[in-house]
C-alpha positions as YAML, in Angstrom:
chain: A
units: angstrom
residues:
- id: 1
  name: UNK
  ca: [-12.02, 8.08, 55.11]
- id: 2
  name: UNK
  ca: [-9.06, 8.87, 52.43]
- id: 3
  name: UNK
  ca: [-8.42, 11.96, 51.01]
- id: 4
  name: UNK
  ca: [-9.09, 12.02, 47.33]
- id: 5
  name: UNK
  ca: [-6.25, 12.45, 45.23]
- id: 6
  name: UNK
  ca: [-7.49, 15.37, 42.88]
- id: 7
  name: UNK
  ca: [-4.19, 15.55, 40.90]
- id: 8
  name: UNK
  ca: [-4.25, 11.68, 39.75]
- id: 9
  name: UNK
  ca: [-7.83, 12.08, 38.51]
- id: 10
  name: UNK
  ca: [-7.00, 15.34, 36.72]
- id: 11
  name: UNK
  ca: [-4.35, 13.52, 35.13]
- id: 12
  name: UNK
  ca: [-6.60, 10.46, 34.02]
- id: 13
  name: UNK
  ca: [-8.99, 12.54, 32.78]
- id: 14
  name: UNK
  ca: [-6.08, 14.58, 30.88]
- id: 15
  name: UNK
  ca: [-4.82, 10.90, 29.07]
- id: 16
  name: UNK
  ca: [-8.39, 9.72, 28.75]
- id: 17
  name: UNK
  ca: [-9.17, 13.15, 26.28]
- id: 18
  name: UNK
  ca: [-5.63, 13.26, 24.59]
- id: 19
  name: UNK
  ca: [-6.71, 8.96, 23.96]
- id: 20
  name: UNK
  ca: [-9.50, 9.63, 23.04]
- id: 21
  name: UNK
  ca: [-8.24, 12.43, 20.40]
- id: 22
  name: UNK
  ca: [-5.75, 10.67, 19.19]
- id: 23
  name: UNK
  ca: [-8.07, 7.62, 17.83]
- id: 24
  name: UNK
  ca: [-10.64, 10.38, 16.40]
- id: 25
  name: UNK
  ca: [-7.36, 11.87, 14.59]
- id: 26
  name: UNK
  ca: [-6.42, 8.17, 13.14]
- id: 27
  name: UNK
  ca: [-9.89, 7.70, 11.94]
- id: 28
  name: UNK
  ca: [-9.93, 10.91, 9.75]
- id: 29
  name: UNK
  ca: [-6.35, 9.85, 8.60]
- id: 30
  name: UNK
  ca: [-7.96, 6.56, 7.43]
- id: 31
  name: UNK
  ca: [-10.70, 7.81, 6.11]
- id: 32
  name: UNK
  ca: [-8.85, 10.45, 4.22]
- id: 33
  name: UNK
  ca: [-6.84, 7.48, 3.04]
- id: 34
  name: UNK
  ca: [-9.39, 5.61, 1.78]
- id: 35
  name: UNK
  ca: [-10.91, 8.38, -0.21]
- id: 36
  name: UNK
  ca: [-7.12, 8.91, -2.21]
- id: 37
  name: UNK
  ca: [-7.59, 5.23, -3.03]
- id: 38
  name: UNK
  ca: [-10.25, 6.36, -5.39]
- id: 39
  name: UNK
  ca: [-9.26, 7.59, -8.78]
- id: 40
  name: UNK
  ca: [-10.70, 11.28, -9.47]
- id: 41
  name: UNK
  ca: [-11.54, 10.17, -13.13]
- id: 42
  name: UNK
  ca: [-13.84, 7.34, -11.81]
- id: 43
  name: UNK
  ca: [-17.52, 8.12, -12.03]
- id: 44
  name: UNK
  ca: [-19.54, 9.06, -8.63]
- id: 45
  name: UNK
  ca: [-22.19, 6.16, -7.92]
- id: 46
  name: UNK
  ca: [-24.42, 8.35, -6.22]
- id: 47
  name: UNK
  ca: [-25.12, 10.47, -9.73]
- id: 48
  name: UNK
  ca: [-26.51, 9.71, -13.31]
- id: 49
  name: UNK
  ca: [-24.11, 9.09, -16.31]
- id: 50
  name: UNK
  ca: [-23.97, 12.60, -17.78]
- id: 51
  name: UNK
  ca: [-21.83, 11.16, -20.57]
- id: 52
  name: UNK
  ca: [-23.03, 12.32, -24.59]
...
């Protein structure tokens, strides 16, 4: 029976975590982007008019 190789699945675990943070971190960024796309002046759906 082989010997496991410790060090190459340490190391594929290691790129599979940094992957997987990387995506997570381009999803905020896109997200954050979206929500800049939005004026600030423009009126939330979610809430009634409170205009006079």
């Amino acid at each position: 029976m082989p010997k496991r190789n410790y060090g190459f699945e340490k190391r594929q675990k290691e790129l599979n975590k940094q992957k997987k943070r990387e995506e997570k971190q381009q999803r905020k960024l896109e997200r954050r982007e979206t929500a800049d796309d939005r004026p600030a002046d423009a009126p939330e759906e979610d809430g009634p008019d409170t205009r006079p």
